[in-house]
KOLFIZA-565083 format. One line per field, with one value per residue (C-alpha): residue number from 0; residue in one letter; x negated, z, y negated. Coordinates in pm, whole numbers, plus 50000, padded with zeros to 5 digits. Layout:
lumlum	NUM, ...
romar	a, ...
c1	X, ...
c3	Z, ...
c2	Y, ...
! end
This chain:
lumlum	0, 1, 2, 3, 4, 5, 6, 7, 8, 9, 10, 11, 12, 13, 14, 15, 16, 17, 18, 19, 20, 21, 22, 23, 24, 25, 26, 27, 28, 29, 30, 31, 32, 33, 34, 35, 36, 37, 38, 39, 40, 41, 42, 43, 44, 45, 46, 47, 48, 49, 50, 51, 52, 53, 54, 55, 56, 57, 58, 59, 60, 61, 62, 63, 64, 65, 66, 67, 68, 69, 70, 71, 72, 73, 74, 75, 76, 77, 78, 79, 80, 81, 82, 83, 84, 85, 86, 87, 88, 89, 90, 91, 92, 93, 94, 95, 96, 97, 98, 99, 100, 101, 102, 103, 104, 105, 106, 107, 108, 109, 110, 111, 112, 113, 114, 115, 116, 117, 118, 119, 120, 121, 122, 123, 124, 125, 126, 127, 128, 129, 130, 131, 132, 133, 134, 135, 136, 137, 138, 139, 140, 141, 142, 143, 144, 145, 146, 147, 148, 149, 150, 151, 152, 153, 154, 155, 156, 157, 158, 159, 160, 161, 162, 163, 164, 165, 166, 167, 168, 169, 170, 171, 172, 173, 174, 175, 176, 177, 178, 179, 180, 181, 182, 183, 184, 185, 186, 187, 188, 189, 190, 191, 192, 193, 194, 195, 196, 197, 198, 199, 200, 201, 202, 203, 204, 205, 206, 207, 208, 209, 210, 211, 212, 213, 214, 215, 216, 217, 218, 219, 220, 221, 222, 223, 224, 225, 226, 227, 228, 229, 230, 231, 232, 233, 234, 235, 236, 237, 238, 239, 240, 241, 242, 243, 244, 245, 246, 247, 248, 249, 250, 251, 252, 253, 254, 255, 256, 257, 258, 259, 260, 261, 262, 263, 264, 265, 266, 267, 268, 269, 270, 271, 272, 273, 274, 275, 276, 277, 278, 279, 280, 281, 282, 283, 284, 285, 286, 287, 288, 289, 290, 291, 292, 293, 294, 295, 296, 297, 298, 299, 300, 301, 302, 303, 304, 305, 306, 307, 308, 309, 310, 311, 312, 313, 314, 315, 316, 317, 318, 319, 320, 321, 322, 323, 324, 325, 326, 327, 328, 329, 330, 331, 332, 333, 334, 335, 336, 337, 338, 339, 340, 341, 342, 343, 344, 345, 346, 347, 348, 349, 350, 351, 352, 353, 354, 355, 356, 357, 358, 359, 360, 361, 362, 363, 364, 365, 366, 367, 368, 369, 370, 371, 372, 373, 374, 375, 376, 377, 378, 379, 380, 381, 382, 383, 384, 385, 386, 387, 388, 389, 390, 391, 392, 393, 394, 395, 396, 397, 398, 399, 400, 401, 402, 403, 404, 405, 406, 407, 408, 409, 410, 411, 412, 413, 414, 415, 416, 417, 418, 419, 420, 421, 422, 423, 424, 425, 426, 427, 428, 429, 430, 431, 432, 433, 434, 435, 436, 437, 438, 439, 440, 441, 442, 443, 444, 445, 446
romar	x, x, x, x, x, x, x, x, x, x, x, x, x, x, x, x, x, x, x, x, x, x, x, x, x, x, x, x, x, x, x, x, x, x, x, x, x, x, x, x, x, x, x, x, x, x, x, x, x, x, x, x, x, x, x, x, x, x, x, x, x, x, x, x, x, x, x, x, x, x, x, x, x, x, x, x, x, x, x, x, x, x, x, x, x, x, x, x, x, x, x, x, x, x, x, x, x, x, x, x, x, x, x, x, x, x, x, x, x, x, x, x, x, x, x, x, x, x, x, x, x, x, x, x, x, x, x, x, x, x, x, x, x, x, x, x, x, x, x, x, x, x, x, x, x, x, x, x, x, x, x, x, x, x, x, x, x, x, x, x, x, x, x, x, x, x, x, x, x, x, x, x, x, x, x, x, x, x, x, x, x, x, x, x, x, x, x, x, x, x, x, x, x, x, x, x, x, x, x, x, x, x, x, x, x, x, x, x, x, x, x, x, x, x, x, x, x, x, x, x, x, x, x, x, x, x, x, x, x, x, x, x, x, x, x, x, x, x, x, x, x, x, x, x, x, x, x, x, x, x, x, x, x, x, x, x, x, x, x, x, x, x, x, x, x, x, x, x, x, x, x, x, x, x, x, x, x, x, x, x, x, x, x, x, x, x, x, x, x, x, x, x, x, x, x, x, x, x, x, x, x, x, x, x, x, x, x, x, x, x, x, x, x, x, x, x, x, x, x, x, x, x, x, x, x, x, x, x, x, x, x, x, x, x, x, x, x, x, x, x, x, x, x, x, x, x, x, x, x, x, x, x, x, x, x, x, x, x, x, x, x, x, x, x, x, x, x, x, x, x, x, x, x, x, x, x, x, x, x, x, x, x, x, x, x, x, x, x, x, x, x, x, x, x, x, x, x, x, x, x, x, x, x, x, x, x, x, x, x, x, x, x, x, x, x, x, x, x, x, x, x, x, x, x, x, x, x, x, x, x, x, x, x, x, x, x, x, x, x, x, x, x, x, x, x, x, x
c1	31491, 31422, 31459, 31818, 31931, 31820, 31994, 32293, 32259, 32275, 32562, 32784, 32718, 32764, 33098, 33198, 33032, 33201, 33545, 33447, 33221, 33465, 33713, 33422, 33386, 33830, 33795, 33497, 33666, 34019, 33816, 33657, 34017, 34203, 33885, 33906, 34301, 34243, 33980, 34141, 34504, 34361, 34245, 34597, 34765, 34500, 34733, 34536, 34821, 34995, 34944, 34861, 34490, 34190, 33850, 33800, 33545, 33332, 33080, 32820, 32757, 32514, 32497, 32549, 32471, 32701, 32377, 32084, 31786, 31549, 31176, 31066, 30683, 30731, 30628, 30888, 31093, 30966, 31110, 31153, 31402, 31618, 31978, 32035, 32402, 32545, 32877, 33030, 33252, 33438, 33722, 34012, 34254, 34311, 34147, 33808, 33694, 33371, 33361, 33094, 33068, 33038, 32901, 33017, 32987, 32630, 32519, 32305, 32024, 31935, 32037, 31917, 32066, 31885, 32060, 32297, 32040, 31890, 31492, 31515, 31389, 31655, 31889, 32035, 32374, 32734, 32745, 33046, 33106, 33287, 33337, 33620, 33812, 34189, 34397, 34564, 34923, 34884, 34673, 34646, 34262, 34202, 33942, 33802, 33584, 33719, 33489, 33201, 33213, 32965, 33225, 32992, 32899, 32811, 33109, 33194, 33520, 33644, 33966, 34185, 34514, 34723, 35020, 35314, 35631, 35544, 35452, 35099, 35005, 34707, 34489, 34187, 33958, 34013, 33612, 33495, 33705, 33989, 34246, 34556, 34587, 34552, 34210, 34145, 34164, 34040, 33730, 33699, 33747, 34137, 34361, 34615, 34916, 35165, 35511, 35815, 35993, 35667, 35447, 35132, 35122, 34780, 34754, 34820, 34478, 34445, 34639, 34385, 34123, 34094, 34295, 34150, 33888, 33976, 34092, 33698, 33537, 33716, 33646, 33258, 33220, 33407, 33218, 32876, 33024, 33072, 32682, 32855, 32659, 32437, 32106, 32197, 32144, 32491, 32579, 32765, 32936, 33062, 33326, 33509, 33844, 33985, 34034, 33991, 33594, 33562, 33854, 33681, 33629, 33301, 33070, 32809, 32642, 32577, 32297, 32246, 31936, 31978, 31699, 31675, 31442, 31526, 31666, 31652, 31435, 31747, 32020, 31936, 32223, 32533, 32759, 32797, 33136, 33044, 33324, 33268, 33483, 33518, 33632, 33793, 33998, 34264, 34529, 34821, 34959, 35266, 35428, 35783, 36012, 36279, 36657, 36650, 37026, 37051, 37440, 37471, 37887, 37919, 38069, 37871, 37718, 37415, 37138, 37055, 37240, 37023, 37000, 36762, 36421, 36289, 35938, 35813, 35473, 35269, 35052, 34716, 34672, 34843, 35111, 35362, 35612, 35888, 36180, 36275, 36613, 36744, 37050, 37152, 37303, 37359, 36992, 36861, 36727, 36643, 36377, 36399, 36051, 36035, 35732, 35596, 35278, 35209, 34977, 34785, 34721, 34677, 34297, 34436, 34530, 34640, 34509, 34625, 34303, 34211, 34147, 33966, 33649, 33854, 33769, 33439, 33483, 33202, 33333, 33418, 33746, 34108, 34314, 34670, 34995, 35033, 34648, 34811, 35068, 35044, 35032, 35019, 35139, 34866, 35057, 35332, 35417, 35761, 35575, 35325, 35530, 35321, 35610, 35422, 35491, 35849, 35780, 35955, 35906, 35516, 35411, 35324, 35570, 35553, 35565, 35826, 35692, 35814, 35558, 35882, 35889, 36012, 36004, 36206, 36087, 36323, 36263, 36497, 36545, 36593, 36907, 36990, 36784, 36990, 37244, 37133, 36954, 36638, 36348, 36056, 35777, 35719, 35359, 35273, 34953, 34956, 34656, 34542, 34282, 34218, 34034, 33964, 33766, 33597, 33481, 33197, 33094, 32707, 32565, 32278, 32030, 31664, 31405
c3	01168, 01335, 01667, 01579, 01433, 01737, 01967, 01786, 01769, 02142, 02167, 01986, 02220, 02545, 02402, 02382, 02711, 02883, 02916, 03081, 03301, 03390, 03488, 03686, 03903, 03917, 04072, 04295, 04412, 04502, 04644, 04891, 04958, 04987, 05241, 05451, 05502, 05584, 05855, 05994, 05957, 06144, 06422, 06423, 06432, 06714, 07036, 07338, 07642, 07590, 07682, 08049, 08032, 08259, 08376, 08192, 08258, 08102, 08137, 07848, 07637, 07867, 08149, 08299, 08155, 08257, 08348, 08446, 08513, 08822, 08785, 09099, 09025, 08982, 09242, 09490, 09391, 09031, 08784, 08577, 08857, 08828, 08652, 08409, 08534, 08300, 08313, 08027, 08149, 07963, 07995, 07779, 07990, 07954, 08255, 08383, 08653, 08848, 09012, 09175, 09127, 09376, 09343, 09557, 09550, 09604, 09928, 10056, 10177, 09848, 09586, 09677, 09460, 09450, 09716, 09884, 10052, 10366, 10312, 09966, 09804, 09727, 10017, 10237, 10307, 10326, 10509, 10639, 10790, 11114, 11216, 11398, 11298, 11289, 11032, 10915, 10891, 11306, 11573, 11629, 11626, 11407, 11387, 10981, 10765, 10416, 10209, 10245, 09926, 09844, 09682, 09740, 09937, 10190, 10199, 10261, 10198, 10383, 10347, 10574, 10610, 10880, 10985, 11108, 11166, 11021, 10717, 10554, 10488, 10318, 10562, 10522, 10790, 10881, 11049, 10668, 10540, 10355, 10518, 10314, 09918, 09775, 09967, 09839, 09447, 09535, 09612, 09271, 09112, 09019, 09066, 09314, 09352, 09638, 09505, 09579, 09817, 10017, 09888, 09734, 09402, 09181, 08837, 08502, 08395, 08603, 08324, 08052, 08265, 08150, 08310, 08641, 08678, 08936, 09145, 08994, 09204, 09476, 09494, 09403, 09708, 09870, 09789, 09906, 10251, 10205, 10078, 09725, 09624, 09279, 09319, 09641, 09603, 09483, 09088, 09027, 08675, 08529, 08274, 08092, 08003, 07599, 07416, 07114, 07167, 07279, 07126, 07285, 07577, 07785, 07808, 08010, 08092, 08478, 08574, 08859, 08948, 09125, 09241, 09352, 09713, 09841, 09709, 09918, 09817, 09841, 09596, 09274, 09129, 09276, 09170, 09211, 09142, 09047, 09154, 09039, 09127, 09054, 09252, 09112, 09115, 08872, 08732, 08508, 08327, 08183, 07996, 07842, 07727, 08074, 07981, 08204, 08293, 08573, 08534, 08463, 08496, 08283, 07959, 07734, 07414, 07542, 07286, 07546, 07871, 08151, 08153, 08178, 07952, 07918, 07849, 07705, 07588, 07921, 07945, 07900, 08268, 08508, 08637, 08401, 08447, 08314, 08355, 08483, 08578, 08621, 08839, 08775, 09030, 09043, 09098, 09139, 08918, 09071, 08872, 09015, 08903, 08830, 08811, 08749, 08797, 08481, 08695, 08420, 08697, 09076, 09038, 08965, 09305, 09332, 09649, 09821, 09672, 10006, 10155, 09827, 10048, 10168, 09792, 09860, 09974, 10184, 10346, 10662, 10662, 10728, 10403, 10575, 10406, 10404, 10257, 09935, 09634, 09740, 09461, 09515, 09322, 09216, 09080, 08875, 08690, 08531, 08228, 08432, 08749, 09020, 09229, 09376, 09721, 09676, 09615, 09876, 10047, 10148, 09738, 09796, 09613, 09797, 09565, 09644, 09548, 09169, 09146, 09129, 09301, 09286, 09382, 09380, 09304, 09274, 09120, 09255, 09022, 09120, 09134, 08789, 08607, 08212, 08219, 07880, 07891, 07746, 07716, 07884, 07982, 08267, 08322, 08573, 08738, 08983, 09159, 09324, 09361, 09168, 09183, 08907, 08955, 08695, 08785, 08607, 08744, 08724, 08737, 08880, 08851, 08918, 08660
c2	20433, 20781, 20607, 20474, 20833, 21001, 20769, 20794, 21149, 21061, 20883, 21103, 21408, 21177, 21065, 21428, 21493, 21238, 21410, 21695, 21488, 21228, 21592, 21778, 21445, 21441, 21791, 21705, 21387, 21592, 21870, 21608, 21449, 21787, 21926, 21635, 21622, 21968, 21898, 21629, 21755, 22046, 21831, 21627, 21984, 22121, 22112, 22082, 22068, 22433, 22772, 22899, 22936, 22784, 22910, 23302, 23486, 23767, 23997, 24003, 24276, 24544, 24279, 24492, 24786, 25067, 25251, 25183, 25380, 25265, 25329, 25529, 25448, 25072, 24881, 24737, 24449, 24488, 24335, 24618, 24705, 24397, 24488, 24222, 24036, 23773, 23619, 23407, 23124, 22899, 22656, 22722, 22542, 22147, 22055, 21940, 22125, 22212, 22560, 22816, 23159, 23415, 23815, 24104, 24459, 24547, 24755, 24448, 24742, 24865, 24612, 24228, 23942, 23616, 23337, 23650, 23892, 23729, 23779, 23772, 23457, 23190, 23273, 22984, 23133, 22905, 22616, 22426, 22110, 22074, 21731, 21591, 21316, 21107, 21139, 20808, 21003, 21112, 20937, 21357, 21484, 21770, 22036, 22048, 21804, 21930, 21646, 21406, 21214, 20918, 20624, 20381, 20080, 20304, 20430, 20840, 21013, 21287, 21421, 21735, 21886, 21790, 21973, 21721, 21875, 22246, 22055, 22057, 21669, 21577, 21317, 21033, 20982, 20601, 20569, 20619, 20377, 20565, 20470, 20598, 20742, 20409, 20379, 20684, 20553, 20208, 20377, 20586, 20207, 20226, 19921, 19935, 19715, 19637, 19739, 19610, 19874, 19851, 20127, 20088, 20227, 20320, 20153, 20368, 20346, 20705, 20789, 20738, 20976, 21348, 21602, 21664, 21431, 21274, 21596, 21724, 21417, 21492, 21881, 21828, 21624, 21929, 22165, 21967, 21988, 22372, 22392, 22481, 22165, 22144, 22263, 22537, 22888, 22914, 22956, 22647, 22556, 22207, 22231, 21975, 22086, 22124, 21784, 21603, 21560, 21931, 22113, 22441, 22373, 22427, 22732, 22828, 23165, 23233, 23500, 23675, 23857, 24151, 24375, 24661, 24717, 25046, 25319, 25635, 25871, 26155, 25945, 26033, 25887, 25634, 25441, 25008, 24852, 24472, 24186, 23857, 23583, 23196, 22928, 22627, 22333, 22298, 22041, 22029, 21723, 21775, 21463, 21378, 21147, 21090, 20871, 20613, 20510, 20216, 20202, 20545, 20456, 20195, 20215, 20029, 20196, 20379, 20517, 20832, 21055, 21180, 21527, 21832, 21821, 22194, 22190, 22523, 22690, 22543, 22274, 22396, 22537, 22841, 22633, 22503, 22217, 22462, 22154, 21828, 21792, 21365, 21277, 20935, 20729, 20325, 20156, 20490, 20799, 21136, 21435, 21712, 21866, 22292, 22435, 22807, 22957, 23255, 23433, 23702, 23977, 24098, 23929, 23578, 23391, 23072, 22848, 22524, 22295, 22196, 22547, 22675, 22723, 23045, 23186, 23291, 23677, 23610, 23336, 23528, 23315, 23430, 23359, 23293, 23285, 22847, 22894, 23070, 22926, 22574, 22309, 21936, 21614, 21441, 21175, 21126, 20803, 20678, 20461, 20271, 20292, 20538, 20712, 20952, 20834, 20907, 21267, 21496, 21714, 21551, 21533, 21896, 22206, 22563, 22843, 23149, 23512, 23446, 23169, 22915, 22586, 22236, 21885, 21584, 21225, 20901, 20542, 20287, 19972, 19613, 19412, 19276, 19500, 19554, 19805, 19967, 20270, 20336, 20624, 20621, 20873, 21054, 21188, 21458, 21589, 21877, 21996, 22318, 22602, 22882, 23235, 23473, 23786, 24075, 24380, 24639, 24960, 25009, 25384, 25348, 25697, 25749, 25810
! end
């Protein structure tokens, strides 16, 4: 009898429980619903293809240290001697890219700096590769072996400018068995089709790559042949570019020993001024919806006009596609690509990709003007269409001293084709060189 009391006792309190229950599990179960539409409306909001940033670079708190004191009684080459350098780098741009890092700025007879003072341990010095070889666009010989990439089957890639009528034209070395572009992404396993006005076109699926991949592969195997390779004395960083998997982007920290060896016994005090600069390939891919117009003179209903798209706000990366403008003519459809490179200060410099090797102060190379502001077309695609090849002038767009330039690129359409027009998009990648630097001045004084 007790037992039924108390469970009725029981049941009475759980029954005036159970509201307040049943509304603390309501507000836990909108809480839940409300913080994950936040987190993922957050990621559907995140916008990884704007602004005008890429590689940045900084120095870490005290590393350097504006001063630093050098032990006269420690032993030489002590460690307690070694001023502490470390460089934050991290992509903020859209791009993948893989870079090296170079130091400058130290007198090389007091201060030694692991892999850049010969006799210290770890140096090996630059190496470049000089071999001769045709070019598929000229029987012409020419004098420098810009890649040796490993695509397989035994297969190595090497790539150089050639200059053909004052113009700069990229070139394949036929004895590796690149023979022309669609060789080139044959070998990094693309499809490639015969079109028909004659050219050979690349598959969209390049189009489902990240940013810059494939201009990465190509610049790694670059920078082997320069002895900027993984695993060389040289600080080398691999960094995937901002996207829905890594909406930060890539970090690393880069440290460079520096000793010093022998400081005169007279200099009590002087003054370093560190320079550090990166070297890296870069890429923009700008994307839009294009009218497409085959009878642009016909005067059927029509559900869009050619005209200019402005695209504002950048695309994740230093050069911005700022417009394309589309002349419309029977059969035909002209874009006349604009570009502009936001360049942040005098220490940003823009490079043609295939003479970034000239980025390395220490390079002993002459930086000419046709080595400066020159951006190539990757590719660019009308929906899974690859025009690149009719990109002119040479798929390469010379920047004035604004950072302006432009290109042109035209579709031509078969007979027949529907006079209606429609939208479709037009994806662009551009490819080039980059090189930041950062300075720090070190006081250095004797203790």
């Amino acid at each position: 009898m007790a037992s039924n009391m108390k469970r009725e006792s029981l049941g009475k309190k759980f029954s005036k429980l159970f509201p307040k229950i049943l509304l603390i599990m309501s507000a836990l179960a909108v809480l839940t619903v409300v913080s994950g539409c936040s987190q993922y409306g957050s990621q559907a909001n995140q916008k990884y293809y704007t602004g005008y940033n890429s590689v940045e670079m900084s120095f870490l708190t005290d590393s350097p240290p504006t001063t630093f004191y050098y032990d006269s009684q420690a032993a030489e080459g002590s460690a307690v001697n070694t001023i502490p350098i470390s460089v934050q780098v991290q992509n903020l741009g859209a791009a993948d890219t893989y870079g090296a890092l170079f130091i400058q700025g130290f007198d090389p007879n007091i201060v030694a700096v692991q892999g850049y003072t010969q006799g210290y341990p770890g140096y090996t010095g630059a190496v470049m590769g000089t071999s001769i070889f045709s070019g598929w666009l000229s029987g012409q010989s020419y004098g420098i072996n810009l890649l040796g990439l490993d695509v397989g089957g035994g297969r190595t890639l090497n790539l150089g400018m050639q200059n053909i009528g004052g113009n700069q034209m990229l070139s394949f070395s036929s004895f590796s068995g690149i023979t022309d572009r669609a060789s080139l992404f044959s070998a990094m396993g693309f499809t490639v089709t015969r079109r028909s006005d004659g050219l050979v076109g690349v598959s969209a699926q390049v189009l489902q790559q990240h940013v810059g991949s494939v201009l990465k592969t190509i610049v790694m195997g670059m920078f082997n042949t320069y002895g900027w390779g993984i695993g060389t004395w040289l600080k080398t960083v691999d960094l995937e570019g901002r996207n829905p998997d890594n909406p930060m982007g890539s970090l690393d920290v880069v440290e460079f020993p520096a000793t010093i060896i022998n400081l005169p016994p007279s200099l009590e005090q002087f003054t370093q001024r560190i320079m550090i600069t990166s070297c890296f390939p870069y890429a923009t891919h700008a994307s839009t919806m294009v009218c497409i117009d085959p009878q642009p003179y016909s005067n059927v209903q029509k559900v869009c006009t050619p005209g200019t798209v402005s695209l504002g706000g950048g695309q994740g990366a230093p050069v911005a596609v700022t417009s394309i403008e589309q002349r419309a003519s029977r059969g035909k459809t002209a874009f006349t690509i604009h570009i502009h490179h936001n360049k942040k200060d005098l220490y940003d410099q823009l490079y043609d990709v295939f003479s970034l090797y000239k980025c390395n102060p220490a390079s002993g190379q002459t930086v000419k003007v046709n080595d400066m502001n020159i951006v190539h077309v990757g590719y660019v695609y009308l929906s899974d269409q690859d025009i690149t090849m009719n990109c002119v002038p040479d798929q390469v767009i010379r920047l004035d001293d604004s950072g302006d330039g432009q290109i042109t690129c035209s579709v031509a359409f078969p007979p027949g084709m529907a006079s209606s027009a429609y939208q479709a998009p037009l994806a662009i990648e551009l490819w080039y060189g980059y090189s930041k630097s950062i300075y720090r001045d070190v006081i250095i004084k004797k203790i």
